[in-house]
N, C-alpha and C positions, 0 to 999 in steps of 0.2 A: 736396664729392665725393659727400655722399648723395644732393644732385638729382640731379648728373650721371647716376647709376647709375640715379634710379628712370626718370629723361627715358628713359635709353638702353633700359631695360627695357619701359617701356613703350612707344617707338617699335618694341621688335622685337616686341610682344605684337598688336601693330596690324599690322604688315608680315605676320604669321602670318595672321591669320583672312582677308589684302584677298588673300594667296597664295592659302587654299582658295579665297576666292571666283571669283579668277581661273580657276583649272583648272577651276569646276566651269562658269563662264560660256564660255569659249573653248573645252570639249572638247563644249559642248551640240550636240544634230543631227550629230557627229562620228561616222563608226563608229570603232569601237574595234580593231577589225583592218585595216583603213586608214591610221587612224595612226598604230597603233603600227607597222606597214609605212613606211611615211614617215619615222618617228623613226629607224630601225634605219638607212634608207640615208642619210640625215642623220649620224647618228654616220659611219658608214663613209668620207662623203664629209670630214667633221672631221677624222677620224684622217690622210688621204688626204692634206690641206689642211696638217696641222700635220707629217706624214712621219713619221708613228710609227705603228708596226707592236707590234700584241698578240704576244705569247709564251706560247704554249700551256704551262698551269702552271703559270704565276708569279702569287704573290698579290698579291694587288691592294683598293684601296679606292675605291669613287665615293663620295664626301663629297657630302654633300648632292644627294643623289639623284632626289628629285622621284619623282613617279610612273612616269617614264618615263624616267631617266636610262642612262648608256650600260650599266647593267648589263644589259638587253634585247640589247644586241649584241653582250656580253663572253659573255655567264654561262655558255657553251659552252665561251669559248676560255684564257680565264683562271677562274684560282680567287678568287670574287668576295667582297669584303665591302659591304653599298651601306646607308650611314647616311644619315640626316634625321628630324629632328623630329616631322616631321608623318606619316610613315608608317601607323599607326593610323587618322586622318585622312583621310587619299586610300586607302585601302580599304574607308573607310565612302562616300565622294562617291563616290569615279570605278571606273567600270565600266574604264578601261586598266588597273587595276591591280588584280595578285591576285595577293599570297605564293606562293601554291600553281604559278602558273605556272613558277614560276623557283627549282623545288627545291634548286639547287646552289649559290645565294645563301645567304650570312648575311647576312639585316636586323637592324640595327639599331637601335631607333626611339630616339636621344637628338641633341640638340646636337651642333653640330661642335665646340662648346669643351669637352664633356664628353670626361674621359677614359677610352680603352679599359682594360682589364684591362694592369696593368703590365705592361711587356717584350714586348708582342705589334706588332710591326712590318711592313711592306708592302713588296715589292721595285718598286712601281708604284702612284703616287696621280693618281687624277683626283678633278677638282673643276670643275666646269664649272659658272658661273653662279650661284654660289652665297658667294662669301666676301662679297660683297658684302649677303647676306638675315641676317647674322647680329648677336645682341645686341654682343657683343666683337670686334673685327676681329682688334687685336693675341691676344689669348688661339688666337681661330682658327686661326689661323697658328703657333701656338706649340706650338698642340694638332698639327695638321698634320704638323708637323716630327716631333715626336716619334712619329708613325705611318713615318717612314721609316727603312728600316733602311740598314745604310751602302751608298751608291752609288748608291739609290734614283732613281728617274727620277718627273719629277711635271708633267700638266698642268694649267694653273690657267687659268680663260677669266672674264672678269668687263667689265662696263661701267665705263668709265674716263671723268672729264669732261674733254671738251677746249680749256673757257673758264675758266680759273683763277678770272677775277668772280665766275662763277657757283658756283662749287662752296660758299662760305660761307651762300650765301644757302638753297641746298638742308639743307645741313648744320641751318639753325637755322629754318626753317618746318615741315614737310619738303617742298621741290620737287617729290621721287620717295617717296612711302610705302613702295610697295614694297618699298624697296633703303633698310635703315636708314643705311647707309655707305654715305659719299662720299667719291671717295679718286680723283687722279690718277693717270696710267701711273707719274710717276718716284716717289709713293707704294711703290706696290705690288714696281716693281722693289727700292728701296731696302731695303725692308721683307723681301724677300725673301734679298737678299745679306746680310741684318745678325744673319738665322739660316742659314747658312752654305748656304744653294741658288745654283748657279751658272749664272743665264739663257744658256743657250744660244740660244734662240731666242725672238723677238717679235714676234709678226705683228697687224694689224691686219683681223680676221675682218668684222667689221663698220660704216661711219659712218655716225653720223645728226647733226638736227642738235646738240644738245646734248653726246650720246654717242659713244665708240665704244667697238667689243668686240673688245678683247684677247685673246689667246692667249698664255701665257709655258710654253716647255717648259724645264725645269729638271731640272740632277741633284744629290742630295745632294753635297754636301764640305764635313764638318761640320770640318775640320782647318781651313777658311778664317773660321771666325766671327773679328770683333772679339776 
């Protein structure tokens, strides 16, 4: 159990630093008012795609947030909280991103397995592209959960493998460094009904060939766990 932990630890301590290098390699010669213009009608078109409409008010969480995640397009409309890791990180590299723009956000800078402040809960989680970057999948997801309050609604968007082969041999090289976790669609749905979320919808956002990227809109109904 102790390899397993230190393998797992340190494949996400690698997936970390190949992230920064990523944002800092693919936003190079970028402007930064360009794309974060880009990003913002990108969400819009996401939300548009998946049929879910923000509600002025309502708190809300973007889990793993990235530099640019949809808190750029909420932080006006919803009352935001936007956590990841690396936060501290991509305010030191990347010129898209600066705390100070987006006063009405609380950041966060910790893990998605890390827990908030007891009893503090979200009537709306997103999580886009990220359960997939983390050291613990299941803890993720546990952590997750326990951010919704009852009724809660939650999008999760993540790459799914669509050659079953394939996915053990990723699992034990890494195929994708990136992406510590590897984990099929009926994974993820399973995994999500067995802490009591109920897929309402499942849509296929993205295929390549290996992957594809998922969308699952989900509402708390915690009275359905096992």
């Amino acid at each position: 159990m102790a390899e397993k932990s230190t393998f797992s630890t340190l494949r996400w301590r690698t997936a970390q630093w190949l992230e920064r290098r990523w944002w800092r390699n693919y936003l190079k010669g970028k402007s930064p008012e360009e794309y974060l213009a880009d990003k913002r009608a990108y969400w819009a078109r996401t939300l548009a795609e998946l049929k879910w409409q923000p509600v002025a008010g309502r708190r809300v969480i973007d889990a793993g947030c990235g530099p640019a995640g949809i808190f750029i397009h909420l932080h006006d409309k919803e009352v935001v909280s936007a956590l990841d890791p690396l936060l501290d990180k991509y305010e030191t590299d990347l010129p898209v991103f600066n705390r100070a723009d987006y006063p009405s956000v609380n950041f966060l800078h910790q893990p998605l397995e890390a827990s908030l402040p007891e009893g503090e809960t979200f009537d709306a989680i997103y999580c886009f592209n990220a359960i997939n970057h983390v050291a613990d999948w299941g803890l993720a997801l546990d952590a997750l959960t326990a951010l919704a309050a009852p009724g809660a609604k939650m999008i999760m968007t993540s790459d799914v493998h669509r050659h079953g082969w394939l996915m053990p041999i990723f699992k034990a090289l890494p195929g994708d460094a990136l992406h510590p976790q590897q984990h099929d669609a009926r994974a993820y749905r399973e995994a999500l009904e067995q802490r009591g979320w109920v897929v309402e919808r499942e849509l296929v956002l993205r295929t390549e060939a290996i992957f594809e990227y998922r969308g699952w809109v989900c509402t708390a109904d915690f009275s359905r766990r096992p």
